[in-house]
N, C-alpha and C positions, 0 to 999 in steps of 0.2 A: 417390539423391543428397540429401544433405542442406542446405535453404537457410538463410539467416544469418536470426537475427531481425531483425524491425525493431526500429528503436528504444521502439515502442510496445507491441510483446508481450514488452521483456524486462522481468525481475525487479527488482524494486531490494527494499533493504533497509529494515527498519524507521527507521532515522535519516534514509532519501534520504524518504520517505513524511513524515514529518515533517517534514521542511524544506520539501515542496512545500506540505504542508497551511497549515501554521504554527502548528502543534499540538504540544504534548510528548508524550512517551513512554504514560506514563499517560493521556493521552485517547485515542491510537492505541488502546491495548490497550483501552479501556471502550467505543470505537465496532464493535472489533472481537468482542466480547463482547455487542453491541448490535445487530450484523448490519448495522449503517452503512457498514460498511467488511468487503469478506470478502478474507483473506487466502487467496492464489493457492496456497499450500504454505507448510508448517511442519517446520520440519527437530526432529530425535526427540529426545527428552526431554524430560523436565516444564518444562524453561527454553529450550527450542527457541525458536528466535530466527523470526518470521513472516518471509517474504517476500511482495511485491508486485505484482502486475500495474501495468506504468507509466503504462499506461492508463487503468487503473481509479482511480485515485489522483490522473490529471492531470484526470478528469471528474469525479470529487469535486471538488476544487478550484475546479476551474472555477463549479461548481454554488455551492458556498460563497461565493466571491465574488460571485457574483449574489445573492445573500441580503442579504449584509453590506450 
């Protein structure tokens, strides 16, 4: 039997990662190239779009704020 994700292990997309961060597109992709941020899966092609961990992206966030 298969169970439902929680809201916290599913995937979001590059744009939802962004909105959480408060980041543009271009810093996603240079933190993710930086190993700041590791993307969960990459879908195939050279312009494969990253997906997210919601988690992983809401603990970033969180962390950033505490900085700021």
């Amino acid at each position: 039997m298969l169970s439902a994700m929680s809201n916290d292990d599913r995937l979001i997309s590059s744009k939802e990662a962004c909105e959480l961060l408060g980041i543009d597109r271009a810093t996603l992709i240079r933190w993710v190239h930086r190993g700041k941020l590791a993307a969960a899966h990459k879908l195939p092609g050279s312009n494969g779009a990253y997906l997210f961990s919601y988690s992983t992206v809401a603990r970033l966030a969180a962390e950033t704020r505490k900085v700021a």
